[in-house]
C-alpha positions in Angstrom: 109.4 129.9 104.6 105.7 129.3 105.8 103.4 131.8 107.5 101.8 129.1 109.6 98.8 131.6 109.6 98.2 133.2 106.6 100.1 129.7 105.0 101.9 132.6 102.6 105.3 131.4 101.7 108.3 134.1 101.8 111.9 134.4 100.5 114.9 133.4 102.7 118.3 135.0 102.0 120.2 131.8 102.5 124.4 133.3 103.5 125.9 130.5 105.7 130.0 131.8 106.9 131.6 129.0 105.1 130.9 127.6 101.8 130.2 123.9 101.1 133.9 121.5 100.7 133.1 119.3 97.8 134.9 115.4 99.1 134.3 113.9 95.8 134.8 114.9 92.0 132.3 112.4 89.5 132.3 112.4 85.5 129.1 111.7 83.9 130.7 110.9 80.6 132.0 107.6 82.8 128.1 106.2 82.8 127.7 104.3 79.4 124.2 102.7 80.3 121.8 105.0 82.6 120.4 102.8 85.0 118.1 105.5 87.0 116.3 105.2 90.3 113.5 107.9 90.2 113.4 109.4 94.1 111.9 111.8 96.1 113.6 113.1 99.0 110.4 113.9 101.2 109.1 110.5 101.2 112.0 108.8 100.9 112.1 107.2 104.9 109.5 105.2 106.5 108.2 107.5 109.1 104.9 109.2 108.3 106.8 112.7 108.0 108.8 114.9 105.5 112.4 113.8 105.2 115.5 115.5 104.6 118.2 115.6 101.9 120.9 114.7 105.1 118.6 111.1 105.6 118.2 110.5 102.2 121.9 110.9 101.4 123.0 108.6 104.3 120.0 106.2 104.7 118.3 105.6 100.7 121.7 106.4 98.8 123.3 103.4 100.0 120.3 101.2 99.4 120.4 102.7 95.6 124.0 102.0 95.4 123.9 98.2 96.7 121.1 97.5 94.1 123.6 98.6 91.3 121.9 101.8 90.3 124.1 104.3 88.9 122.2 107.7 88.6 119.6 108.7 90.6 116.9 111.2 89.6 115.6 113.5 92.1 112.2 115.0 91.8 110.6 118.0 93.9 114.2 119.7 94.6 112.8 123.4 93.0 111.4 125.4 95.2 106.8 125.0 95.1 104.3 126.0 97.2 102.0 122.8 97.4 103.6 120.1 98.9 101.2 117.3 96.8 101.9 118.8 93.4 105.3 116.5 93.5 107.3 119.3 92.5 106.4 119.9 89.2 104.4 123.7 90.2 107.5 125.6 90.6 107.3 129.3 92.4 111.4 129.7 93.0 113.4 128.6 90.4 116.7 128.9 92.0 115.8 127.7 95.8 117.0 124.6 97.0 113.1 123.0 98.7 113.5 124.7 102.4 110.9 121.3 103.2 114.0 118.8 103.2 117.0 121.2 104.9 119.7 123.5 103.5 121.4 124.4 100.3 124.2 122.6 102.1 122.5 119.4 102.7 121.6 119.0 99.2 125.2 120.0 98.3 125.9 117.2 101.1 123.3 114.6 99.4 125.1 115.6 95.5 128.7 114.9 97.2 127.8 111.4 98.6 126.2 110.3 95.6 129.4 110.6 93.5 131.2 108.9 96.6 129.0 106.1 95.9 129.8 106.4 91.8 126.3 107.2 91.2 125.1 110.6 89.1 122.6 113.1 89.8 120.3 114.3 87.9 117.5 117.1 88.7 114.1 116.8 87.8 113.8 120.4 86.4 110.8 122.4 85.2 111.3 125.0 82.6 107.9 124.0 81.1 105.9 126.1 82.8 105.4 127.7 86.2 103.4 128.2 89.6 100.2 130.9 88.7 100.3 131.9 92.4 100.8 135.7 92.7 102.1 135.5 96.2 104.7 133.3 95.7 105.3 133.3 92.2 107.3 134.9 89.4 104.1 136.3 87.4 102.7 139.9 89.2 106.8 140.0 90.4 107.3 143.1 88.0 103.4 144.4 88.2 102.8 143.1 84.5 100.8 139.9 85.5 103.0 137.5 83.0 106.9 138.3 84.1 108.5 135.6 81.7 105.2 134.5 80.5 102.8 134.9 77.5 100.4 138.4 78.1 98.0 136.4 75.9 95.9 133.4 76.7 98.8 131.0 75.2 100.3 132.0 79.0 97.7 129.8 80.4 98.1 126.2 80.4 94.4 124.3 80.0 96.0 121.4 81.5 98.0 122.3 84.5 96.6 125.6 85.6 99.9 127.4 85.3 101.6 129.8 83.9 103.4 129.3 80.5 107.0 130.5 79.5 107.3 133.0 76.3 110.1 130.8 75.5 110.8 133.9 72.4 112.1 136.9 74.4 115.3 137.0 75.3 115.6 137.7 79.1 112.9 134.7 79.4 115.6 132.8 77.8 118.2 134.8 79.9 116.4 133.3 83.2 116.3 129.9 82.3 119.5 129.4 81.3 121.1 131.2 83.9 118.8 127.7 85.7 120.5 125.5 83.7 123.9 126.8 84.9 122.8 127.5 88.3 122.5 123.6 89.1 125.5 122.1 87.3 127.5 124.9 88.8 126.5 125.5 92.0 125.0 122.0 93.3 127.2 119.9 90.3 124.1 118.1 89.7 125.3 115.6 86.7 122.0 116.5 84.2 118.6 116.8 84.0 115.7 115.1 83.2 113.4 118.1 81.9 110.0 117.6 82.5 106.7 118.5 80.0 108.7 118.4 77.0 105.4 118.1 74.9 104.1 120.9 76.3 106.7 123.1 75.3 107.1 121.8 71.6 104.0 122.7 70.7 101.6 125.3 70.7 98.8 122.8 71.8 100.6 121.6 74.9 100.8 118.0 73.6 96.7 117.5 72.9 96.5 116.8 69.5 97.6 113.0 67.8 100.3 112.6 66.2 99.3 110.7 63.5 102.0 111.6 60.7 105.3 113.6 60.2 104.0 116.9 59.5 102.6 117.4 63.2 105.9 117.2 64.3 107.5 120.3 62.0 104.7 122.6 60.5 101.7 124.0 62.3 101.2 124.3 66.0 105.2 123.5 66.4 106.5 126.1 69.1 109.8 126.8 67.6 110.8 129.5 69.8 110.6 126.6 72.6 112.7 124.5 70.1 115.6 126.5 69.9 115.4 127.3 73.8 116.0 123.6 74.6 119.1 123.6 71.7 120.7 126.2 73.9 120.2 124.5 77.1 121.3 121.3 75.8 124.3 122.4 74.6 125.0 124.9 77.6 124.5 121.6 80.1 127.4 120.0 77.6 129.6 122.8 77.7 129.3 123.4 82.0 129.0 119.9 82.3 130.8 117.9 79.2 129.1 114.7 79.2 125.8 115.5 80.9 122.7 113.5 81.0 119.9 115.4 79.9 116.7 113.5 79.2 113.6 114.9 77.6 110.0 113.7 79.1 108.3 114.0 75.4 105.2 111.6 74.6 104.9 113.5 71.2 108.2 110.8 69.5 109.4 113.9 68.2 112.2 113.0 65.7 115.8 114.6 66.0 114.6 115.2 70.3 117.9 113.0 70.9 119.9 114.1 67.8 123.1 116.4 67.7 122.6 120.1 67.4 124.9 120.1 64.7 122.5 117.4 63.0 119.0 119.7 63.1 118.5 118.3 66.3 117.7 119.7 70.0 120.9 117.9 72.0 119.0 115.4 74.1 120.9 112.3 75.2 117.6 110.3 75.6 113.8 110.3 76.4 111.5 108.2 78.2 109.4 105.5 76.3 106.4 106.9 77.8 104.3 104.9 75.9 105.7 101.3 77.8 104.0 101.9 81.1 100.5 102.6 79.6 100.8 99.7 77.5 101.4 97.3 80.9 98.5 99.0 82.7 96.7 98.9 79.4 97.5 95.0 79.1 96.9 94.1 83.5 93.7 96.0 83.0 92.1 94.9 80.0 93.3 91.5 78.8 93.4 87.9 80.9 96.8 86.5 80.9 95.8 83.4 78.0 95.0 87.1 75.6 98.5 88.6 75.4 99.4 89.2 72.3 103.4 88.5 71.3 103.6 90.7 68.1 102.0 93.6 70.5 104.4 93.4 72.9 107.6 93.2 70.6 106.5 95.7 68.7 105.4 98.3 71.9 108.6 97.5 73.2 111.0 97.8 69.9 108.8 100.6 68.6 111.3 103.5 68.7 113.7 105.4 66.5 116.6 104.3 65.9 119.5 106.4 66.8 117.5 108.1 69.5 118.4 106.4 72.8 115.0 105.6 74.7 115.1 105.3 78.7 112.3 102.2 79.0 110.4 102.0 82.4 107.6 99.1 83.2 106.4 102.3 85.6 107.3 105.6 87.5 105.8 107.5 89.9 102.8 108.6 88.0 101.3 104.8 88.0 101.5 104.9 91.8 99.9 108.2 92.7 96.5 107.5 93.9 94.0 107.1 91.5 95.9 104.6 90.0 97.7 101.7 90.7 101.2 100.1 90.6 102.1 97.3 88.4 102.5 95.3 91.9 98.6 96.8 92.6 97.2 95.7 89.8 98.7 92.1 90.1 98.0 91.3 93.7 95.7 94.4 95.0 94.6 93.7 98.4 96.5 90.2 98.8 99.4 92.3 98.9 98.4 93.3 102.8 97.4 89.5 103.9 99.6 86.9 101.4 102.9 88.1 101.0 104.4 85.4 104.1 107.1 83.4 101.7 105.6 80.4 103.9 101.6 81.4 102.0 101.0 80.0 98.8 98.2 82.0 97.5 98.0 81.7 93.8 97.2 85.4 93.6 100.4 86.4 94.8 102.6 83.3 93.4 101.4 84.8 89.7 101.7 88.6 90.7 105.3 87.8 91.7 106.1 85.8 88.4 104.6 88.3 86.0 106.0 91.3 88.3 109.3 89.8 87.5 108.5 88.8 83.4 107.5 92.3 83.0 109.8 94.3 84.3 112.8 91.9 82.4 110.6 92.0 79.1 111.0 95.9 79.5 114.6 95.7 80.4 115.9 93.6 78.0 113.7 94.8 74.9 112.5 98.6 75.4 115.4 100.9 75.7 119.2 101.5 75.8 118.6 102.9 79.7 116.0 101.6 82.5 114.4 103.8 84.9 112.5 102.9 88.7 110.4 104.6 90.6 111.8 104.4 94.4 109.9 101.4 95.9 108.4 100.1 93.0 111.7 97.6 92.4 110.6 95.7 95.5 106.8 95.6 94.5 106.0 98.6 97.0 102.4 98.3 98.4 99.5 100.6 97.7 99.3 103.8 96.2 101.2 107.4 96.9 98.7 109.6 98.2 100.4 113.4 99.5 98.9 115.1 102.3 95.9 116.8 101.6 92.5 117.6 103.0 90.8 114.9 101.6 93.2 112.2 103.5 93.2 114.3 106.7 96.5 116.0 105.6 98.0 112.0 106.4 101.8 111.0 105.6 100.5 107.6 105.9 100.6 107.0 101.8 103.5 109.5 101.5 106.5 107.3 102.5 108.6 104.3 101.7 108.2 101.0 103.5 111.8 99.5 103.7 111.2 97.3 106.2 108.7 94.9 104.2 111.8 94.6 101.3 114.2 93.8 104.2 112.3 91.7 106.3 113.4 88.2 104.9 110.0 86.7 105.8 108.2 88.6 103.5 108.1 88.1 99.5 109.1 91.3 98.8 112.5 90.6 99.7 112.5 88.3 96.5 110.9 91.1 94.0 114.3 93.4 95.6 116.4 90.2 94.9 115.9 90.0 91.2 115.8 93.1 90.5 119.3 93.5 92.0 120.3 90.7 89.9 118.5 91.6 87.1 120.7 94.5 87.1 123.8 93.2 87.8 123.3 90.9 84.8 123.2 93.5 82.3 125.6 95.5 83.2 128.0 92.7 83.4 127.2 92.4 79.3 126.2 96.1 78.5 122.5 95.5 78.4 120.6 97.3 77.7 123.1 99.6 76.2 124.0 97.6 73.3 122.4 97.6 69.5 118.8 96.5 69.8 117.2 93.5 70.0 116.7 90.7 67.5 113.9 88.8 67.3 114.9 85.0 67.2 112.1 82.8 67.6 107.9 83.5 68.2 106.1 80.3 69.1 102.4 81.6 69.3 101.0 78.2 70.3 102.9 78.1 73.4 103.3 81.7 74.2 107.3 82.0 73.9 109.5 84.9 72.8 113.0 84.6 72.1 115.3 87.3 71.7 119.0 88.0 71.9 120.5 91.4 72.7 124.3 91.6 72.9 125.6 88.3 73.5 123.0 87.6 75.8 119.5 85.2 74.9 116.3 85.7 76.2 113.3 83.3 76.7 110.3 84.5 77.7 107.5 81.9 78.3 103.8 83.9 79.0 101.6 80.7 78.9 99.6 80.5 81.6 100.1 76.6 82.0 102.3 75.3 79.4 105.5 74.0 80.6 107.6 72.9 77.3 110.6 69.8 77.5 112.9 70.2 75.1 112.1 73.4 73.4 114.1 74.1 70.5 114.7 77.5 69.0 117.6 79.1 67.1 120.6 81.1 68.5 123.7 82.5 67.1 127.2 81.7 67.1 128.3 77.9 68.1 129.2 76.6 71.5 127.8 76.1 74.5 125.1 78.5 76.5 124.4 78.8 80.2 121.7 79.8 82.8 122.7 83.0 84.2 119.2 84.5 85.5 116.1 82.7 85.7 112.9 84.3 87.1 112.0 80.8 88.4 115.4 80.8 90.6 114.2 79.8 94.4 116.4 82.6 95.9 114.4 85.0 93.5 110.2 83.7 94.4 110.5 80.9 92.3 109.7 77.0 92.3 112.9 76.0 90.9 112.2 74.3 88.2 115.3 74.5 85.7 119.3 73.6 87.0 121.2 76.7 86.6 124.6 74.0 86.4 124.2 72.5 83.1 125.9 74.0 79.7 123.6 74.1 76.7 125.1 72.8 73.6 124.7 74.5 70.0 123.3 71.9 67.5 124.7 71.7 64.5 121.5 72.9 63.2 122.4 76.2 65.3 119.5 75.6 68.2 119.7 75.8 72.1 117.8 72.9 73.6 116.1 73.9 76.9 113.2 73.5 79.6 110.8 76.5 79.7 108.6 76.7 82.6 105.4 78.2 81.9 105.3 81.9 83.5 108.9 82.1 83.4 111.5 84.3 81.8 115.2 83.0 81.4 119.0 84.4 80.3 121.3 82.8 78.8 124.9 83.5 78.3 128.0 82.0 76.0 129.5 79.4 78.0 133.0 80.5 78.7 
């Protein structure tokens, strides 16, 4: 709770007369391919104001749910003092966020979610800690480093925070007794853990990693290692079948391995290097410069064995100071030209490559897919928190629903495919299934083709070649069929390819098709 004059925060003993009655029992185990919708409660409603858990359960849940999402990830649910540091400076490790409502609304958020077959997974922060003596864990005991380092190594250089001394054993203790707290008391489903990096190494992620022996000699935190073994496997024995995904840019090998193989019991991580490659590409490179072996081999770059959550963005590209991929395509068009009834060319190739982008990532980068709340209808602008520079606004700290639902508007098409983007792969496992296979690379024309599962991809990137009767290989023999097109009216498009014919298989073992430049296509086994 708030002093609204000092602006001190203090405890709350939190007692209600009658516990929580759980409607709804949900198995984790029962989702095969994570499809994860990246939320945060506060900001979650259109109204320049802090929302609750209660609103976000009745009002966004549902919206998550009809899209076809089947976890959703919520951020900012530990207890922190400032509101902008979106969760991730921690002061109460075990408090529901007071900002949003009771420990019973979020029971009540947890509880609808599984009524709606979707997981939940918490955002947690075991990486390192609020350095705020008033609120924080650190001068708790008089020592100055409670659960910390005494040493400089309890100072992050990053993050101005305090940094766990992952080695003792009551430190351990706390954290685990976090761990079990959640899946216990809330039944949260898993976690994604945040600053992985940080904690695997004793240089908080700031060196390259440039060869094998980064990843297991010097500078390798192993006290940290062997924390995150034991929470792992205490998730999976509270839990069985918990999600527990590691934020880790460092590719550490064995992150998302067995215990009983060497390795720390995570069930994925996020390709972290995916987003900053499309940002990378949008800001740097025209359209006629993209570079097909560069983007096969960011997107299929991974270990095998190690399942990889891919993600075109999340909500660090849209914090202010930087843009989404939406931004960076249409920037300020986005407020003038987004009347389905406008043709500005802007737009009309923001909205195709919006879409090409975000199916490239699906289909190619991952065996799970991740999206930032918004961001899957092409959300304008940036997220900008209250704060003194902004005049302590809401005005950037919200979520605009009404532009994906007003059926006048293009956004309503970027929510479209996505929704069927979505519903196509989980009707054939994508992208759950082995990876992908390269089929065909036509540099000329700009044209990957790929197949993953029994589905066929065709990516066409030209800027302005449109290709009759393109030919490429495919497996098996048969007949193909349209089954998502990026060019689809219904979806922004111009419409350019009939979704009712069959595709043969030659007896040369090639598909036959039209590909519209700026286009992406699926294709299916004829049944």
């Amino acid at each position: 709770v708030q002093d609204p004059q000092s602006h001190d925060f203090s405890g709350q003993v939190w007692e209600p007369d009658e516990q929580y009655h759980w409607r709804n029992d949900f198995d984790p185990s029962s989702v095969k391919v994570p499809l994860i919708y990246e939320a945060h409660v506060g900001m979650s409603g259109e109204e320049g104001r802090v929302h609750s858990y209660r609103e976000f359960a009745n009002a966004t849940l549902p919206r998550i749910a009809a899209d076809g999402y089947n976890i959703v990830q919520l951020m900012a649910v530990q207890e922190h003092p400032y509101y902008g540091s979106f969760g991730y400076h921690v002061s109460s490790f075990f408090a529901p966020s007071s900002r949003f409502g009771t420990p019973e609304d979020l029971k009540y958020l947890v509880d609808t979610a599984h009524g709606l077959g979707i997981a939940v997974l918490l955002d947690i922060v075991h990486s390192h800690a609020v350095k705020n003596i008033a609120e924080g864990l650190n001068d708790l005991d008089g020592s100055g480093n409670l659960y910390f380092h005494g040493d400089d190594r309890g100072n992050h250089p990053q993050w101005d925070s305090k940094v766990f001394d992952y080695g003792r054993p009551e430190v351990r203790q706390f954290l685990l007794s976090n761990v079990r707290y959640w899946l216990e008391e809330f039944r949260f489903d898993g976690f994604r853990f945040d600053g992985i990096t940080s904690m695997l190494y004793w240089h908080r992620g700031c060196e390259s990693f440039d060869n094998y022996s980064k990843y297991f000699t010097n500078g390798v935190d192993h006290d940290a290692i062997l924390y995150l073994q034991l929470a792992t496997t205490l998730a999976q024995e509270i839990r069985p079948g918990a999600i527990v995904i590691a934020e880790d840019m460092s590719g550490m090998p064995g992150l998302c391995r067995p215990i009983s193989e060497g390795g720390v019991g995570f069930t994925a991580r996020l390709a972290m290097g995916i987003p900053d490659f499309w940002i990378k590409l949008l800001k740097h490179s025209r359209d006629e410069d993209w570079n097909l072996d560069e983007i096969w081999g960011t997107l299929t770059n991974r270990r095998h064995g190690e399942a990889n959550i891919a993600y075109a963005e999340s909500h660090d590209q849209a914090l202010v100071g930087d843009k989404t991929l939406a931004f960076w395509l249409m920037d300020q068009k986005m407020y003038w030209n987004m009347g389905k009834d406008d043709p500005d060319p802007v737009v009309e190739r923001g909205i195709a490559l919006h879409k090409i982008i975000r199916l490239l990532t699906f289909a190619l980068g991952g065996e799970g897919w991740l999206n930032f709340m918004g961001n899957e209808f092409g959300h304008p602008e940036w997220l900008d928190f209250p704060r003194e520079g902004n005049g302590w606004s809401y005005h950037y700290c919200r979520r605009q629903w009404s532009l994906a639902d007003n059926p006048a508007l293009k956004y309503a098409w970027l929510g479209a495919f996505d929704k069927a983007m979505l519903e196509t792969g989980k009707q054939h496992g994508v992208p759950g299934l082995e990876r992908a296979q390269n089929l065909w690379m036509d540099y000329d024309r700009k044209i990957i083709c790929a197949r993953r599962g029994d589905l066929v991809f065709v990516f066409n990137l030209s800027v302005d070649i449109s290709v009759p009767d393109f030919e490429f290989p495919v497996p098996g023999t048969g007949a193909y069929r349209l089954i998502l097109d990026t060019d689809a009216r219904e979806l922004g498009g111009q419409g350019r390819v009939d979704a009712n014919i069959e595709y043969p298989v030659s007896e040369e073992g090639k598909l036959t098709i039209y590909s519209p430049a700026r286009t992406a296509m699926v294709f299916a086994p004829a049944k």
